[in-house]
N, C-alpha and C positions, 0 to 999 in steps of 0.2 A: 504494500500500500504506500502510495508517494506522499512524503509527508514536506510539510512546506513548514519556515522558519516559522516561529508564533509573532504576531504581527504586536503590537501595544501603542494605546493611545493612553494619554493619561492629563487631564484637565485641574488646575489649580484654581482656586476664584484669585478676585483680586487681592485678597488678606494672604494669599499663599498656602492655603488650606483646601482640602482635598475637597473635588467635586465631584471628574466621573473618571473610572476607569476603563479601556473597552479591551479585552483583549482575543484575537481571532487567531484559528490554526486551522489551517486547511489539512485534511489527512483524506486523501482519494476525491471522489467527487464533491462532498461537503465540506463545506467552512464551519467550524463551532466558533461561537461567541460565548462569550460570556463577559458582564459588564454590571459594575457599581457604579451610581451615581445619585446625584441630588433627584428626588423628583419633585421637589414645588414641596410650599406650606409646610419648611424644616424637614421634611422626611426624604429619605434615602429609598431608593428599590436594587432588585436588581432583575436579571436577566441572560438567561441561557438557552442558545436558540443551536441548532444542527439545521443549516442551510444549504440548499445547491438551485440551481438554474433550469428549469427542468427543458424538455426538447425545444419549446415555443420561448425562451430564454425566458421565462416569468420565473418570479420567485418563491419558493416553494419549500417546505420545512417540518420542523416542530420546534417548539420549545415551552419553556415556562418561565411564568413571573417570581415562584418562591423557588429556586435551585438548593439541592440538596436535600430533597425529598426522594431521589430515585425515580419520580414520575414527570414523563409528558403531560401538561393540562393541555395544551391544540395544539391542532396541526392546520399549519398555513396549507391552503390549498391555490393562493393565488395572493400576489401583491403586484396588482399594476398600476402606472402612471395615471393618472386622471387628468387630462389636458386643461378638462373646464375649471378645474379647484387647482389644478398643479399640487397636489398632494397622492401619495400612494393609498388605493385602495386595495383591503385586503378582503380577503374571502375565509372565514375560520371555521373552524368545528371542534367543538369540545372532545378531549381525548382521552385525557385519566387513563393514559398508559405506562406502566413502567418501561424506564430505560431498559434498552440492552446493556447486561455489562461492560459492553465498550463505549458504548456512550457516558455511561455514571464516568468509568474509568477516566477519559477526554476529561470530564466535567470538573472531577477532582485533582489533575495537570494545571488545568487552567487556575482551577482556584492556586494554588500551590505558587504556581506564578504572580498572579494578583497578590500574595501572601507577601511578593516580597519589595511590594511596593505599598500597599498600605497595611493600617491592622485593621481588622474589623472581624466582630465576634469573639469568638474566643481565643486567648491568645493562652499556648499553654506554656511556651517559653517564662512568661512572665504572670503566670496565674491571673490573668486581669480579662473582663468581658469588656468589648468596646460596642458601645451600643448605634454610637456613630462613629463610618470610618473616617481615619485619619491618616495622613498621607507620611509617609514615614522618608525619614534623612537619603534623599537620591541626590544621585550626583550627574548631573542631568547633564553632561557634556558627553555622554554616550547616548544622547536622546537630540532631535531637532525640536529646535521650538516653529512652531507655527507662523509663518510670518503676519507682521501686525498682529497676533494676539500673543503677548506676554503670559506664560507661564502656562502654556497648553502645548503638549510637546508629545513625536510618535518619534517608534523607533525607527532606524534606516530599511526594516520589511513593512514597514505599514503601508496599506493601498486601503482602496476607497473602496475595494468591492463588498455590497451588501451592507454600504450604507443608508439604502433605499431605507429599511426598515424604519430609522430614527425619522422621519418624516409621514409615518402610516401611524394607524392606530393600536398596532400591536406595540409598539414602542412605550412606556409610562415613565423612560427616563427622560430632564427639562435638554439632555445635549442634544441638538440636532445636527445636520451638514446641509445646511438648505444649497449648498451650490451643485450636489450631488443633481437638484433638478432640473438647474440646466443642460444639463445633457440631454436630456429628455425633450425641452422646449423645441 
């Protein structure tokens, strides 16, 4: 199975404190994500999705809003461009399916990696629950910053594929890419 670098985004607000983190690995035809970030009114979400492009290049999946339960709650059957609204329509269906053990497995990589840029949850190094994450001592000259936006930085694998979703409504985290829609225009 071809596995592709792990991709990472990682968002600071203007205090320098942690906002979102998004991090994707491509392993054969799907992309996994998974990603913490603010979502509006103090609260934090997150988000773990197994993505690919299906023959009609739409996009197509599963995932869930609570990760690390072991279960799919929907599966994306469709996310396309809506011309009239220029926002991604999706098409969903309730799932309530457990992962395949190599999906959990993906899921718990990803976190791992996420783990070593912020803390959040439980930390068992230093016996402490973090109820919101915090973005923990990087040394961000192995990372690009974003140009014009200060302290929003990916790594040198980061690509824009399957940023459609932050602009649909399966999304519930505040990060979007609204330039991802010009393309589309």
């Amino acid at each position: 199975m071809k596995t592709k670098n792990t991709e990472v985004y990682l968002a600071l607000n203007s205090y320098q404190r942690f906002h979102t983190i998004i991090i994707k690995k491509k392993i054969g035809d799907y992309t996994y994500l998974f990603a913490v970030g603010y979502a509006g009114g103090g609260e934090f979400g997150e988000f773990y999705a197994k993505l690919m492009y299906n023959n009609d290049c739409v996009i197509v999946g599963k995932y869930a809003k609570i990760p690390g339960s072991g279960e799919w709650e929907n599966k994306l059957t469709s996310l396309k461009f809506n011309e009239e609204s220029e926002w991604f329509d999706s098409e969903t269906e309730d799932l309530y399916e457990f992962m395949e053990s190599e999906d959990e497995k993906i899921q718990y990589e990803l976190i791992d990696e996420l783990n070593k840029y912020i803390h959040y949850g439980y930390d068992e190094e230093n016996d402490l629950e973090y109820e919101y994450p915090e973005a923990k001592p990087i040394d961000t000259s192995f990372f690009n910053e974003f140009e014009g936006n200060p302290g929003i930085y990916h790594n040198n694998d980061w690509s824009d594929e399957f940023l459609e979703i932050t602009n649909s409504d399966i999304w519930s985290l505040s990060t979007r890419f609204p330039y991802i829609i010009e393309s589309y225009l």
